[in-house]
C-alpha positions in Angstrom: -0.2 176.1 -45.5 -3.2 174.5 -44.7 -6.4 175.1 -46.2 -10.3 173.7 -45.7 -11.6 171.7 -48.7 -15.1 172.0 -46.7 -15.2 176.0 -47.1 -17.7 176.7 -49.7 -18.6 180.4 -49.3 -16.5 183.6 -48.4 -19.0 186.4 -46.7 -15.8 187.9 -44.8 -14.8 189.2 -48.7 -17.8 190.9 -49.9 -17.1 194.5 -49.9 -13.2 194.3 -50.8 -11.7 194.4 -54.5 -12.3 191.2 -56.5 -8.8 190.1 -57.2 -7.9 190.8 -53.6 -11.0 188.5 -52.6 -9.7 185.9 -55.2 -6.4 185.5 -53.6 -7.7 185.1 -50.0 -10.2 182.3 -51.4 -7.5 180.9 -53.3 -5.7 181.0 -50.0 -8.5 178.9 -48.2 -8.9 177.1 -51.3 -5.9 176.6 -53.5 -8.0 173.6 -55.7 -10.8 176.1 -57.1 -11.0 178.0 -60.3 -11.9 181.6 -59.1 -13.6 183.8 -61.9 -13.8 187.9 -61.1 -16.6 188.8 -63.7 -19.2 192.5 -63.3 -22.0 192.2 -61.2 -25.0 191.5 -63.9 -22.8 189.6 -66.6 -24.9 186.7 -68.6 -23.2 183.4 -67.3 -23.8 179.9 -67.5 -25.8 178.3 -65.1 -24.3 175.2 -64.5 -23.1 174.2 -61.2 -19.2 173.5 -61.1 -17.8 172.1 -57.6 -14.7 173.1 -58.6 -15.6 177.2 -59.6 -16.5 180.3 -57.6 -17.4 183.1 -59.3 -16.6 186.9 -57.7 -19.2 189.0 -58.8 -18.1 193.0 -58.6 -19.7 196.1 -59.2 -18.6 199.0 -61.1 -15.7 199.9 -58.3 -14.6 196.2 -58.4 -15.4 195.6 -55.4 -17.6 191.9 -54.4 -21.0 192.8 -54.4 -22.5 189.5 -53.5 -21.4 186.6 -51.3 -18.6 184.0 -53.5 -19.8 180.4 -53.5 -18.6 177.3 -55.0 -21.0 176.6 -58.0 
């Protein structure tokens, strides 16, 4: 399996479920933490290279690009 440590931003998932979105960016990107949380939520705003957060609305599905941060 190969995957790109230089990929830092999935817009081919926004649209689909979140956990289906996490697995193909843990597919690209097997080192990250990936985080599904509901489009809105409070969360820390501290950038993490190692973190992509899945933001979802109330279908679960990705309602914003995922980026590392």
């Amino acid at each position: 399996m190969s995957y790109n440590h230089t990929k830092t931003a999935w817009p081919e998932v926004k649209g689909l479920p979140g956990e289906v979105a996490k697995q193909k960016i843990l597919a690209d990107r097997s080192d990250l933490e990936v985080i599904v949380v509901p489009y809105g939520s409070v969360v820390t705003d501290d950038y993490d290279i190692n973190r992509v957060r899945v933001f979802v609305n109330k279908a679960g599905n990705v309602a914003e690009v995922p980026k590392v941060g």
